[in-house]
PDB file of N, CA, C and O in Angstrom:
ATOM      1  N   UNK A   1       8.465  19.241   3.219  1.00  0.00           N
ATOM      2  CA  UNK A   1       8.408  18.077   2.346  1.00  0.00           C
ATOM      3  C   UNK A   1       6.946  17.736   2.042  1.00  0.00           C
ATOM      4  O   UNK A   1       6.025  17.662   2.855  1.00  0.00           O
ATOM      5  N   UNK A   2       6.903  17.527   0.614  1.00  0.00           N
ATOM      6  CA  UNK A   2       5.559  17.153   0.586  1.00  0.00           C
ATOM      7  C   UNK A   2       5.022  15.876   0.242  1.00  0.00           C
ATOM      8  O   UNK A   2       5.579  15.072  -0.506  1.00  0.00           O
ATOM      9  N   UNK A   3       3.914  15.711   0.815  1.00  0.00           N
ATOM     10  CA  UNK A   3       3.714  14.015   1.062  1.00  0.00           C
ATOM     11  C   UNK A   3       2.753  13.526  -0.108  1.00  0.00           C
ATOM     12  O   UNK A   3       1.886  14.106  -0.761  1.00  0.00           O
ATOM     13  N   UNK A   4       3.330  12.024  -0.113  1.00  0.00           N
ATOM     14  CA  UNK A   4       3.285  11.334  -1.463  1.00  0.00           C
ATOM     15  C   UNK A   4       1.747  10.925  -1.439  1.00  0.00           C
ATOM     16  O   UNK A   4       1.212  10.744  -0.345  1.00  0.00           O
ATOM     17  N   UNK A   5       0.889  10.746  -2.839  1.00  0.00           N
ATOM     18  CA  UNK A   5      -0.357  10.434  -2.980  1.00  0.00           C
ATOM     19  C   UNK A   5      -0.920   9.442  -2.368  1.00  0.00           C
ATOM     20  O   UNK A   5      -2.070   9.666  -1.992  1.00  0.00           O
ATOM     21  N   UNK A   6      -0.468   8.367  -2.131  1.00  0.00           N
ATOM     22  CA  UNK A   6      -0.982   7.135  -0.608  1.00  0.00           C
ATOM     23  C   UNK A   6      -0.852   7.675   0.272  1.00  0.00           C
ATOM     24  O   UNK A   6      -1.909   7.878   0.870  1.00  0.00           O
ATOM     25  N   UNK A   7       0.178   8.137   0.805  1.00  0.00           N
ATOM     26  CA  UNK A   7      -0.159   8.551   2.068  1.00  0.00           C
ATOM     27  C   UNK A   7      -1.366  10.069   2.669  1.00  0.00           C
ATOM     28  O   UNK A   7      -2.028  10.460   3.631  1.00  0.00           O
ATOM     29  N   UNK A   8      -1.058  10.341   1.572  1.00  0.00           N
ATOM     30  CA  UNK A   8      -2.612  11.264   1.880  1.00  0.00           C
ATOM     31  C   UNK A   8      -3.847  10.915   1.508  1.00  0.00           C
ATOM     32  O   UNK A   8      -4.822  11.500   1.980  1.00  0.00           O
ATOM     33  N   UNK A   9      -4.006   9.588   0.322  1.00  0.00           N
ATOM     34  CA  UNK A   9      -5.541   8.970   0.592  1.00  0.00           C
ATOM     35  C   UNK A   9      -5.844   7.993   1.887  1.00  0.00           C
ATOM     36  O   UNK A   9      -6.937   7.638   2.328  1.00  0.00           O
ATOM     37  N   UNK A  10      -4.128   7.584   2.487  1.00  0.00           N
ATOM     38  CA  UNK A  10      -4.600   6.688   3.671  1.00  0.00           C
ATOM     39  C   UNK A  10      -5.117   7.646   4.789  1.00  0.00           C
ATOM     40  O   UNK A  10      -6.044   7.202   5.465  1.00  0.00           O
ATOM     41  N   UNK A  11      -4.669   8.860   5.076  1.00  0.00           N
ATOM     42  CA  UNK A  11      -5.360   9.931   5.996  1.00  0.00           C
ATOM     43  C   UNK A  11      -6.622   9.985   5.510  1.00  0.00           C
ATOM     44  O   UNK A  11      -7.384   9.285   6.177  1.00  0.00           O
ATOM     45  N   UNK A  12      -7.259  10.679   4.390  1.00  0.00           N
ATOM     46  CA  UNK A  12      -8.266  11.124   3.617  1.00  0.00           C
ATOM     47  C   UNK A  12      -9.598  10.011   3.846  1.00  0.00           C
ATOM     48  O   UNK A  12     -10.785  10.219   4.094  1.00  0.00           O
ATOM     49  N   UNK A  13      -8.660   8.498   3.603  1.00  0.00           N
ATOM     50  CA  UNK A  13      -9.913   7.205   3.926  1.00  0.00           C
ATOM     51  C   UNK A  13      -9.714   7.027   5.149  1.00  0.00           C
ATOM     52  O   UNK A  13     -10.504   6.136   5.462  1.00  0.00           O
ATOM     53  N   UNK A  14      -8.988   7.408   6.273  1.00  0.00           N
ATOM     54  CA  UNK A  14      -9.239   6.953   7.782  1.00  0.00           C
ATOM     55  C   UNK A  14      -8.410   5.707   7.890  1.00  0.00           C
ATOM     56  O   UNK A  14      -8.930   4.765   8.487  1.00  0.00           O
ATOM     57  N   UNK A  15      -6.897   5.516   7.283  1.00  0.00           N
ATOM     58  CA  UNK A  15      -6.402   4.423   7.312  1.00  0.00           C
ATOM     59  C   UNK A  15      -7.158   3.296   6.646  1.00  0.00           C
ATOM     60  O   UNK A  15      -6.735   2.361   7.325  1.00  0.00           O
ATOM     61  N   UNK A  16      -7.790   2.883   5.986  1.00  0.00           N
ATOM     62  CA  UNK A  16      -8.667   1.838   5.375  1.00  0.00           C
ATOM     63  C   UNK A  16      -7.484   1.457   4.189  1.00  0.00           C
ATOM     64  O   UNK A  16      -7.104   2.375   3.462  1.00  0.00           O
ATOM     65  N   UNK A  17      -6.941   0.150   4.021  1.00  0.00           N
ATOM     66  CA  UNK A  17      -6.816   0.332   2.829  1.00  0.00           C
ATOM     67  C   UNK A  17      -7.244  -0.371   1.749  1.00  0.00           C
ATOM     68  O   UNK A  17      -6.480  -0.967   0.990  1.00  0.00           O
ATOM     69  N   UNK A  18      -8.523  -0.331   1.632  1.00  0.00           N
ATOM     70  CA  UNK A  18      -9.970  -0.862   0.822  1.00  0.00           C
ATOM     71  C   UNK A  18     -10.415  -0.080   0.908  1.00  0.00           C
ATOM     72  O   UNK A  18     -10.624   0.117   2.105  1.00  0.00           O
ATOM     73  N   UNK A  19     -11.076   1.251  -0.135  1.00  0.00           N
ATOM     74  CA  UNK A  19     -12.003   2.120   0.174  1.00  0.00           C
ATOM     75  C   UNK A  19     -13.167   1.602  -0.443  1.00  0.00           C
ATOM     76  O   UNK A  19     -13.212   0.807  -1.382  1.00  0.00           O
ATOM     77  N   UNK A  20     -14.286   2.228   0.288  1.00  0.00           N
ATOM     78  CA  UNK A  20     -15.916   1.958  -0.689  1.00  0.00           C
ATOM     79  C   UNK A  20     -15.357   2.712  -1.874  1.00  0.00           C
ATOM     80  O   UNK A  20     -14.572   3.659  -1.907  1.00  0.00           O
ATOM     81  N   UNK A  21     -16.189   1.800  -3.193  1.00  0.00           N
ATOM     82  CA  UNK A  21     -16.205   2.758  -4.729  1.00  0.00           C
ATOM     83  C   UNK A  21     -16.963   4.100  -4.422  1.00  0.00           C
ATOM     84  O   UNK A  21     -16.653   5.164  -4.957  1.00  0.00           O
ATOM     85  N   UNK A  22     -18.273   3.920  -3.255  1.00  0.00           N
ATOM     86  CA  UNK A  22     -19.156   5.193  -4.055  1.00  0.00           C
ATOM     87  C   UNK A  22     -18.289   6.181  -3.114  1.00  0.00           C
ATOM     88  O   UNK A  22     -18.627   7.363  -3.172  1.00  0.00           O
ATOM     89  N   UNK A  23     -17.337   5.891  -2.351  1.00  0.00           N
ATOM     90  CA  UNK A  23     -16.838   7.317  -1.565  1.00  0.00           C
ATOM     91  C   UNK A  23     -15.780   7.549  -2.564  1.00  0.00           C
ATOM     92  O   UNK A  23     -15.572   8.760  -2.646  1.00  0.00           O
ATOM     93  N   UNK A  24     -14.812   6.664  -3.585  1.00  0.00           N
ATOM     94  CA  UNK A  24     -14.150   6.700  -4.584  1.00  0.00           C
ATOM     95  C   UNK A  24     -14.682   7.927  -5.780  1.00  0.00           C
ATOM     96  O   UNK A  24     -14.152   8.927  -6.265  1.00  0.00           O
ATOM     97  N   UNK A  25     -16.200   7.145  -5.963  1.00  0.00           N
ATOM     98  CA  UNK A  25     -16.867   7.729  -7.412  1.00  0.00           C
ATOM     99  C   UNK A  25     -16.947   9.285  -6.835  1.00  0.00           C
ATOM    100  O   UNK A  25     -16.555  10.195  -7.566  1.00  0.00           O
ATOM    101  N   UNK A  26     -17.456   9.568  -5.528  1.00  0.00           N
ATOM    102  CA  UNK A  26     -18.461  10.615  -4.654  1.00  0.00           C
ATOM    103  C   UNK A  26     -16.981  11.773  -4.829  1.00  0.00           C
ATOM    104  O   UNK A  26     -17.038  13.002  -4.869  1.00  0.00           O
ATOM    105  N   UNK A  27     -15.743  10.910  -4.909  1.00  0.00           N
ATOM    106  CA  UNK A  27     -14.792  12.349  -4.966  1.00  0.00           C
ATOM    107  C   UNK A  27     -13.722  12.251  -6.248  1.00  0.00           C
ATOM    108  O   UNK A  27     -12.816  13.075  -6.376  1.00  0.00           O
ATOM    109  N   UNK A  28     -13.885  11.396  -6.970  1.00  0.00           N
ATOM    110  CA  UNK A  28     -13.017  11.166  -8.579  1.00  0.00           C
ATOM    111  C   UNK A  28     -13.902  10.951  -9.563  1.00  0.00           C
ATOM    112  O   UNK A  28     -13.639  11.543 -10.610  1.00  0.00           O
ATOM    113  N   UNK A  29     -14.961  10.225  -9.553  1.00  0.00           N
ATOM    114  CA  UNK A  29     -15.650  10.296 -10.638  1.00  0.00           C
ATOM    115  C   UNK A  29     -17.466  10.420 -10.334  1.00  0.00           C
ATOM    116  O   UNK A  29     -18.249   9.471 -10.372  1.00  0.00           O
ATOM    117  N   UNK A  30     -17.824  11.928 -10.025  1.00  0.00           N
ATOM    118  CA  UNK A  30     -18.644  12.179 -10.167  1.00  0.00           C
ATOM    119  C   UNK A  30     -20.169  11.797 -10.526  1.00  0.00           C
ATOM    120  O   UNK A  30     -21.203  11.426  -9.971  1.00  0.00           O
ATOM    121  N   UNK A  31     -19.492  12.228 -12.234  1.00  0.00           N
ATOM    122  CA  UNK A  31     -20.091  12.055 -13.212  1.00  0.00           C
ATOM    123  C   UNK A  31     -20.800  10.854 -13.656  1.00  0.00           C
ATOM    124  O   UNK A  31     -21.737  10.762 -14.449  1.00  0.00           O
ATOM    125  N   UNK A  32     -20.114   9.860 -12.929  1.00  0.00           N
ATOM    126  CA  UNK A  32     -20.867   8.246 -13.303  1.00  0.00           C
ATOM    127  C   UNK A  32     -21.688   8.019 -12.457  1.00  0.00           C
ATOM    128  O   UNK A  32     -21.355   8.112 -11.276  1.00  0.00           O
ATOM    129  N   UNK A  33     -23.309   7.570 -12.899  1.00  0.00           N
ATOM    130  CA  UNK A  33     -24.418   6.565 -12.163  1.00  0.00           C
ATOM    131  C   UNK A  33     -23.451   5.472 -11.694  1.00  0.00           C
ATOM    132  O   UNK A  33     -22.491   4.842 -12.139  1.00  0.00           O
ATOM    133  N   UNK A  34     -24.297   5.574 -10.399  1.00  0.00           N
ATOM    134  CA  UNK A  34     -23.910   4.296  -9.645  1.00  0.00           C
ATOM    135  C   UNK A  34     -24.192   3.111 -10.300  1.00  0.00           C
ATOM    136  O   UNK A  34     -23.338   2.234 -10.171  1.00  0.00           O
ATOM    137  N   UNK A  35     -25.162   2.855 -10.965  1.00  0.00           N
ATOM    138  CA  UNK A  35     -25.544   1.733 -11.639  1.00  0.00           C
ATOM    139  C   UNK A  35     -24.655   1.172 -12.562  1.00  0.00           C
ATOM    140  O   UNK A  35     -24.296  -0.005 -12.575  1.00  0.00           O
ATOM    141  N   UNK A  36     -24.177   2.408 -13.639  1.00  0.00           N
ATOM    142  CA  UNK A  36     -22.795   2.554 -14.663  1.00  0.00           C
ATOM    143  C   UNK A  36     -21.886   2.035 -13.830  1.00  0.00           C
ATOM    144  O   UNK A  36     -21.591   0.897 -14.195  1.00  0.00           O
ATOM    145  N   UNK A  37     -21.077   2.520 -12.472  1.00  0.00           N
ATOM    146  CA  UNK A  37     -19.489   2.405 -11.993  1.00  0.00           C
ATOM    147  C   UNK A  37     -19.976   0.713 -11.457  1.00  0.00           C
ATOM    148  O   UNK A  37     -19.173  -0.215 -11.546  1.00  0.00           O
ATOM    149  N   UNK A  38     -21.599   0.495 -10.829  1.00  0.00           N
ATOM    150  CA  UNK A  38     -21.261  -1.668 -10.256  1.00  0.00           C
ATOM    151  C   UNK A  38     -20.996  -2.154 -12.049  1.00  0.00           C
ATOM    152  O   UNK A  38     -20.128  -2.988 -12.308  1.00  0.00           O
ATOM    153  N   UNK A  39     -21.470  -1.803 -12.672  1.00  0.00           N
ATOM    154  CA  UNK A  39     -21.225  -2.354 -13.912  1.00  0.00           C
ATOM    155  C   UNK A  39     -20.047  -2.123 -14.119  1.00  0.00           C
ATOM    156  O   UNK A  39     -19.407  -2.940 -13.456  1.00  0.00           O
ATOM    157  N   UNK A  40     -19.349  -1.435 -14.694  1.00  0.00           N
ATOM    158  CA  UNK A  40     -17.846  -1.579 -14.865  1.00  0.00           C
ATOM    159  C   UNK A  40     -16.916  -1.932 -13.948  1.00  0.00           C
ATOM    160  O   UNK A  40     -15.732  -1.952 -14.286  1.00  0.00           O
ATOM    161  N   UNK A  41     -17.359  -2.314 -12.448  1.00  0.00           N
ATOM    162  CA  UNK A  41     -16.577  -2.709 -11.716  1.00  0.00           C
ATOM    163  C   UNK A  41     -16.322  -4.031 -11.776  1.00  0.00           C
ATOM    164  O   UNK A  41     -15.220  -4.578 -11.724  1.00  0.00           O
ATOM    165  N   UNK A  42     -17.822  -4.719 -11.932  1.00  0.00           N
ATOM    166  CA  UNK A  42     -18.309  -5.984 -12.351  1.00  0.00           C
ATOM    167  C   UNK A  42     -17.312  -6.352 -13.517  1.00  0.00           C
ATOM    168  O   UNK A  42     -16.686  -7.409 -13.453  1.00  0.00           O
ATOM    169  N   UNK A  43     -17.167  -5.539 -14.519  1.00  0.00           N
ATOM    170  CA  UNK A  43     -15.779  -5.515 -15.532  1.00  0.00           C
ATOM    171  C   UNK A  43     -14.558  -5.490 -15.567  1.00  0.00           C
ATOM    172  O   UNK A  43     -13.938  -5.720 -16.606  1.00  0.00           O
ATOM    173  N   UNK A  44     -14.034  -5.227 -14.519  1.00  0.00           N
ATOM    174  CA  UNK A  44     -13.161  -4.473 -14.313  1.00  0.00           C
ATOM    175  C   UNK A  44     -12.910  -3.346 -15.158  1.00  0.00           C
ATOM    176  O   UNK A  44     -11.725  -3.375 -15.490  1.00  0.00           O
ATOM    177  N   UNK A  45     -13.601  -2.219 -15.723  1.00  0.00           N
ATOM    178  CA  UNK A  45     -13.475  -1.494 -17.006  1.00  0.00           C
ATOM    179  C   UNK A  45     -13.327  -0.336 -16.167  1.00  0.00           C
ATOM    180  O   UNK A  45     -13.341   0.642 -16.914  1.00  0.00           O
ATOM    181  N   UNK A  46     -13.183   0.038 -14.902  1.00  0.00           N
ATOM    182  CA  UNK A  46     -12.446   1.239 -14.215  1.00  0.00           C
ATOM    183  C   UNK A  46     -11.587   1.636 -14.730  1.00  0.00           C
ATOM    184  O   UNK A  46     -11.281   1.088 -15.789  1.00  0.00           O
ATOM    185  N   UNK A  47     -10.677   2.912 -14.189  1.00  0.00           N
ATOM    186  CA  UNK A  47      -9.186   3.440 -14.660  1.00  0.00           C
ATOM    187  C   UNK A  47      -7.999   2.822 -13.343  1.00  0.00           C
ATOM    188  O   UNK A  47      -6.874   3.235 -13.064  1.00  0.00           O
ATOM    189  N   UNK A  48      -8.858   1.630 -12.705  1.00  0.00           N
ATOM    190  CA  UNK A  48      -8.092   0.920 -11.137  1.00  0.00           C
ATOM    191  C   UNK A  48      -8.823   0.148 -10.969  1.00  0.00           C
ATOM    192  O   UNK A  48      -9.990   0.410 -11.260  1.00  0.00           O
ATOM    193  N   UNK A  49      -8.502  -1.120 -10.441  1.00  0.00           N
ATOM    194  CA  UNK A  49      -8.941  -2.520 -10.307  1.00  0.00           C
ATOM    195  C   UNK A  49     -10.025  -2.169  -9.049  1.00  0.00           C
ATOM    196  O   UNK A  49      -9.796  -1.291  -8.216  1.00  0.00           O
ATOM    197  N   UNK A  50     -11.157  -2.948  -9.059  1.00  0.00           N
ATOM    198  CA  UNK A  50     -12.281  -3.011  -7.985  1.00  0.00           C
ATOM    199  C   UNK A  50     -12.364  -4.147  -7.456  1.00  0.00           C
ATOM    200  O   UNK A  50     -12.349  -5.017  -8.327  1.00  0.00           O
ATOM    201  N   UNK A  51     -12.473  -4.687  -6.085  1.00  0.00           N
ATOM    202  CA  UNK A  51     -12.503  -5.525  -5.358  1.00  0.00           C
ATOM    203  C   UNK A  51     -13.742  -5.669  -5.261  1.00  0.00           C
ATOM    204  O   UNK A  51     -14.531  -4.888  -4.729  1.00  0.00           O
ATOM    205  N   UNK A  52     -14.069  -7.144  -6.009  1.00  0.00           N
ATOM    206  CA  UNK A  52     -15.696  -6.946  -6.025  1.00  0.00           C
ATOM    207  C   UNK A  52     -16.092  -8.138  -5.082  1.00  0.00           C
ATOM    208  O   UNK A  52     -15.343  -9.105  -5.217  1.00  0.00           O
ATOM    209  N   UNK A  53     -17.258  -8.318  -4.010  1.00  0.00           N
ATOM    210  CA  UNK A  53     -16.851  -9.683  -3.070  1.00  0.00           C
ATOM    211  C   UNK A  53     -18.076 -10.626  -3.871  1.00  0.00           C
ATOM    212  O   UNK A  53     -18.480 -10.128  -4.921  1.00  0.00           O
ATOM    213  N   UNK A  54     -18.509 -11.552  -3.580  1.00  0.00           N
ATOM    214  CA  UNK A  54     -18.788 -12.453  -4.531  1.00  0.00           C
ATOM    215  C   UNK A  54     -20.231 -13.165  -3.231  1.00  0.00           C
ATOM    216  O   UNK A  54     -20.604 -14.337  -3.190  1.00  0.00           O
ATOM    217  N   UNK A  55     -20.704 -12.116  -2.421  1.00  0.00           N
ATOM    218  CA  UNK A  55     -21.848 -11.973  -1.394  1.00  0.00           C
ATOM    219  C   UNK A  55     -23.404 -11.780  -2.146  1.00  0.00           C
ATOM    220  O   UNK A  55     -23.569 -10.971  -3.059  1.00  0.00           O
ATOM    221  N   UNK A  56     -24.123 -12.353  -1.796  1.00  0.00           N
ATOM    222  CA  UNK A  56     -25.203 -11.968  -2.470  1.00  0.00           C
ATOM    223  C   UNK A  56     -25.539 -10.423  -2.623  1.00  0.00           C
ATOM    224  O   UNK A  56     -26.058 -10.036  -3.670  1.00  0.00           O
ATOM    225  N   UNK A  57     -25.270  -9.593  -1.666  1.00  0.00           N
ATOM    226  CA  UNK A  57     -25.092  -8.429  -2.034  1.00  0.00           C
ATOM    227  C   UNK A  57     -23.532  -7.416  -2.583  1.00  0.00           C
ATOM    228  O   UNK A  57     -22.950  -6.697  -1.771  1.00  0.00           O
ATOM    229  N   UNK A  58     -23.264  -7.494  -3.430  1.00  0.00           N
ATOM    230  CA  UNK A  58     -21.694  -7.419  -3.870  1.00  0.00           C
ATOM    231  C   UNK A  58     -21.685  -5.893  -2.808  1.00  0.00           C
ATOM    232  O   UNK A  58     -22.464  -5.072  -2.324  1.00  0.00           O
ATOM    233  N   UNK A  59     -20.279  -6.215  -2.873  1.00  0.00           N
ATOM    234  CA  UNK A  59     -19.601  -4.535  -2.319  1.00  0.00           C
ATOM    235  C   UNK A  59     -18.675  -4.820  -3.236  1.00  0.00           C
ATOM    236  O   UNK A  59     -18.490  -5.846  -3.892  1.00  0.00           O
ATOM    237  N   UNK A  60     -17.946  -3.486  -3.201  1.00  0.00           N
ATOM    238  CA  UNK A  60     -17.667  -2.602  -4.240  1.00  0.00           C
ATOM    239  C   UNK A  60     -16.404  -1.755  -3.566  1.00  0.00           C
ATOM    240  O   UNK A  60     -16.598  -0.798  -2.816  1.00  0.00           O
ATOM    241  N   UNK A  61     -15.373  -2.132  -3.854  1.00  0.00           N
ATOM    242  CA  UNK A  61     -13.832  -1.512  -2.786  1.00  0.00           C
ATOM    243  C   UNK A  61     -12.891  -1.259  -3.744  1.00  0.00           C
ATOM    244  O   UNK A  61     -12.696  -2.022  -4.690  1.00  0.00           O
ATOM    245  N   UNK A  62     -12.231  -0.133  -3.546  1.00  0.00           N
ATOM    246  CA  UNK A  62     -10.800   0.031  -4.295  1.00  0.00           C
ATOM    247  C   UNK A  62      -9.462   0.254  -3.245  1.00  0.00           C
ATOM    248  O   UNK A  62      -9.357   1.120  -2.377  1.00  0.00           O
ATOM    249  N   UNK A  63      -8.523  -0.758  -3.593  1.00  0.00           N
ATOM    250  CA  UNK A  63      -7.313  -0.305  -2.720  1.00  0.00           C
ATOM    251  C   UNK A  63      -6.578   0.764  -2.757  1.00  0.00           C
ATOM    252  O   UNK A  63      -6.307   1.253  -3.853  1.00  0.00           O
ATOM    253  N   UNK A  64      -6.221   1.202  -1.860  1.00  0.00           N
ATOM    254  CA  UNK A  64      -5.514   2.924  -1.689  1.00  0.00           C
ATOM    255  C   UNK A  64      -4.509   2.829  -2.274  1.00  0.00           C
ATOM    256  O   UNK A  64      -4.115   3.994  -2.336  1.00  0.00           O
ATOM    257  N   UNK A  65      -3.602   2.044  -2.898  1.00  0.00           N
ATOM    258  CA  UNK A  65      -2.464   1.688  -3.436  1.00  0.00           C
ATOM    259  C   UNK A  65      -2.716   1.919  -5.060  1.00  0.00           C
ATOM    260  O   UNK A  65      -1.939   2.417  -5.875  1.00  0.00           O
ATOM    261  N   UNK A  66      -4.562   1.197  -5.343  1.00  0.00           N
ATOM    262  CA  UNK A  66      -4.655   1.275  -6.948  1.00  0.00           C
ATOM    263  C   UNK A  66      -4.954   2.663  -7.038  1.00  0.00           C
ATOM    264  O   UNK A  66      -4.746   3.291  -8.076  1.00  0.00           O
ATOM    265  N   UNK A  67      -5.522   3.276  -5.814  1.00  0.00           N
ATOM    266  CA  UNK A  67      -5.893   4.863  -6.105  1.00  0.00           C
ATOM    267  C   UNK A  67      -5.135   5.865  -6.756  1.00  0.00           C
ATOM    268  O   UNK A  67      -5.317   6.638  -7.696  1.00  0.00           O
ATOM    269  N   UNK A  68      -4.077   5.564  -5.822  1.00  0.00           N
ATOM    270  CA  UNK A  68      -2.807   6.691  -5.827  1.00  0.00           C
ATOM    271  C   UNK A  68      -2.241   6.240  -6.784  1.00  0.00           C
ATOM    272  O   UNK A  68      -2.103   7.193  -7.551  1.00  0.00           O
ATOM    273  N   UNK A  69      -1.858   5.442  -7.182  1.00  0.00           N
ATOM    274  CA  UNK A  69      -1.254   5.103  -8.755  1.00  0.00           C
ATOM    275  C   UNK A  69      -2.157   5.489  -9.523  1.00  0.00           C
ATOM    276  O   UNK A  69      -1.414   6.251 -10.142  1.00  0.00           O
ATOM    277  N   UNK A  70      -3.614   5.688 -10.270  1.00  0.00           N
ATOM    278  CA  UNK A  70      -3.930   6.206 -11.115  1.00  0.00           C
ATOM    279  C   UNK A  70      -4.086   7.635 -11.329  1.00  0.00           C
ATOM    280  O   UNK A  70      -4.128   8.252 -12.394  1.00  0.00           O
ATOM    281  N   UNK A  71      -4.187   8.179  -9.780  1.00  0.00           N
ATOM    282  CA  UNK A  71      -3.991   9.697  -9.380  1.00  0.00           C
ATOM    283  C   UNK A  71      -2.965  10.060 -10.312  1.00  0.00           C
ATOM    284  O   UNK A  71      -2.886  10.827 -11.271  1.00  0.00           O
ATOM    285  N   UNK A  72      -2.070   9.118  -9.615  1.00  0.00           N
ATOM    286  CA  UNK A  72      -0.123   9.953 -10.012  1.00  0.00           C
ATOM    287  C   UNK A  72      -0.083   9.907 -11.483  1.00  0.00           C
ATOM    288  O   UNK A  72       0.644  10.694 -12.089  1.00  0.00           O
ATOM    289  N   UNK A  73      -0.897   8.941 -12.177  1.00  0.00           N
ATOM    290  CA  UNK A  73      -0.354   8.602 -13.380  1.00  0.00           C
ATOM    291  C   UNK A  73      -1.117   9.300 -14.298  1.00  0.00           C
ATOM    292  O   UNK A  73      -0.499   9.306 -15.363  1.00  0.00           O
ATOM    293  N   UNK A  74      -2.567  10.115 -14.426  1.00  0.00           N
ATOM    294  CA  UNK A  74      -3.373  10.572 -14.844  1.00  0.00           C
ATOM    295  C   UNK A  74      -2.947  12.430 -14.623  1.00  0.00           C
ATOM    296  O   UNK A  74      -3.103  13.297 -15.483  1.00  0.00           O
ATOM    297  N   UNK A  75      -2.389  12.624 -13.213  1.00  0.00           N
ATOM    298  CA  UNK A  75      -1.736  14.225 -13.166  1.00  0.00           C
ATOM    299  C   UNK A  75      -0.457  13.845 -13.970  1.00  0.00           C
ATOM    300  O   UNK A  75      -0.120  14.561 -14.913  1.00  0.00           O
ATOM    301  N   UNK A  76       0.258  12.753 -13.633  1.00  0.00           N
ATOM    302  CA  UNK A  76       1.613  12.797 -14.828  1.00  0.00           C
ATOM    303  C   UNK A  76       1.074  13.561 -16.088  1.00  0.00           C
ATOM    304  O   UNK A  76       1.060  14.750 -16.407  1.00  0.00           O
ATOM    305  N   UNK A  77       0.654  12.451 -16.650  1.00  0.00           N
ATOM    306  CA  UNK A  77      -0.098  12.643 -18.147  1.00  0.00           C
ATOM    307  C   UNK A  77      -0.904  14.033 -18.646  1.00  0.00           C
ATOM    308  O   UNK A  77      -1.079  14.423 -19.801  1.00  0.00           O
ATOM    309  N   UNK A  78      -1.319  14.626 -17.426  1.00  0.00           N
ATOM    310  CA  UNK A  78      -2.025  15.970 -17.683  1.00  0.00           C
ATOM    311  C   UNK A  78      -1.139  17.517 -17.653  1.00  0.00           C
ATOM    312  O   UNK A  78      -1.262  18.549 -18.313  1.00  0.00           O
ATOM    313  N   UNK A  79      -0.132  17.063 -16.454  1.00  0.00           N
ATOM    314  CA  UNK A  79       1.369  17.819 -16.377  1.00  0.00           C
ATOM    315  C   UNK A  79       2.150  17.777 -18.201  1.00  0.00           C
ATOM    316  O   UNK A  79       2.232  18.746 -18.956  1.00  0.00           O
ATOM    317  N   UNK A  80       2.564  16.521 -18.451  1.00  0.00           N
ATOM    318  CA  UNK A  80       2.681  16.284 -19.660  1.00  0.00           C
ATOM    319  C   UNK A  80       2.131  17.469 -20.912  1.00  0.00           C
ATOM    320  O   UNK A  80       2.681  18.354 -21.569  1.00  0.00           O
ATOM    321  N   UNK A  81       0.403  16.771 -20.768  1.00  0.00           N
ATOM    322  CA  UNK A  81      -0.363  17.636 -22.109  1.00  0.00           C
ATOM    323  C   UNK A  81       0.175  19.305 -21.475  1.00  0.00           C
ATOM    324  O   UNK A  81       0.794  19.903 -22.355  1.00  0.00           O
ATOM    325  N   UNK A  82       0.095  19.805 -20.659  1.00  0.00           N
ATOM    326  CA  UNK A  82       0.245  20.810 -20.298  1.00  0.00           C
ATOM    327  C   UNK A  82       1.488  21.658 -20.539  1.00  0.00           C
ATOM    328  O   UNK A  82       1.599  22.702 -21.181  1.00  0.00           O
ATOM    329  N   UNK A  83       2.324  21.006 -19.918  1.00  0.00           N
ATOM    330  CA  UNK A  83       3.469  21.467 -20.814  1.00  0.00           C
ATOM    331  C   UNK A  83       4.231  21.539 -22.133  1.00  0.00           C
ATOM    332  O   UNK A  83       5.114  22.328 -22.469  1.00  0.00           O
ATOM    333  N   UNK A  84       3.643  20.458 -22.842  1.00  0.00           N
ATOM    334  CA  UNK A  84       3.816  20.525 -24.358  1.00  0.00           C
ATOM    335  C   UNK A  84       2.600  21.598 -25.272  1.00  0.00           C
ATOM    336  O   UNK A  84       2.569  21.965 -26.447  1.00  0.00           O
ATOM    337  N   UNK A  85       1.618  21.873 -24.003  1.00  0.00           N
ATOM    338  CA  UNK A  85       0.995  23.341 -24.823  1.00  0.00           C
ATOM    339  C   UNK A  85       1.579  24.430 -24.606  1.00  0.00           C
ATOM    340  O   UNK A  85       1.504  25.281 -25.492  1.00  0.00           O
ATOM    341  N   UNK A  86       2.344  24.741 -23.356  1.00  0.00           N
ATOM    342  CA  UNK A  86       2.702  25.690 -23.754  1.00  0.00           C
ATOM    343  C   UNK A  86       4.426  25.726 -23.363  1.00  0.00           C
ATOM    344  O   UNK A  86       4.753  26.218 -22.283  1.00  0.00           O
ATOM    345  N   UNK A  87       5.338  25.256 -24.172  1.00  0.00           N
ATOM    346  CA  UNK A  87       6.534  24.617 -24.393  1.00  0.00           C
ATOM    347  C   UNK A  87       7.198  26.199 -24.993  1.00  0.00           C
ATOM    348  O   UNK A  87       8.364  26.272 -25.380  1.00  0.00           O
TER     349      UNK A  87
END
């Protein structure tokens, strides 16, 4: 049986279920300056809601719950394009 997308980011984060963004960005989104992802977090303009704390020094957390739902829903969507190419 194979196990569902939360439960393998709750192994993956060490049971946490608040992860840091930059261990988020460091393995889903690369490609973005850190400077870019506090700014859109500050937005909420992610592809998953950011828990931003409101400390003079902000941190920066995503819940393992918003993870795995955009996981699932982004391979949906790519399963999708994929099979309507080659249908």
């Amino acid at each position: 049986m194979m196990a569902d997308t939360e439960s393998i980011l709750i192994e993956r984060y060490q049971h946490n279920p608040l992860i840091p963004l930059q261990l988020v960005a460091d393995d889903y989104l690369p490609d973005i300056k850190w400077e870019t992802l506090k700014e859109r977090a500050r937005a909420q303009e992610l592809p998953f809601p950011v828990v931003v704390s409101k400390d003079k020094r902000p941190t920066y957390h995503v819940n393992v719950r918003a993870l795995a739902a955009w996981i699932d829903r982004v391979s949906e969507e790519a399963a999708k394009d994929h099979l309507s190419m080659h249908a």
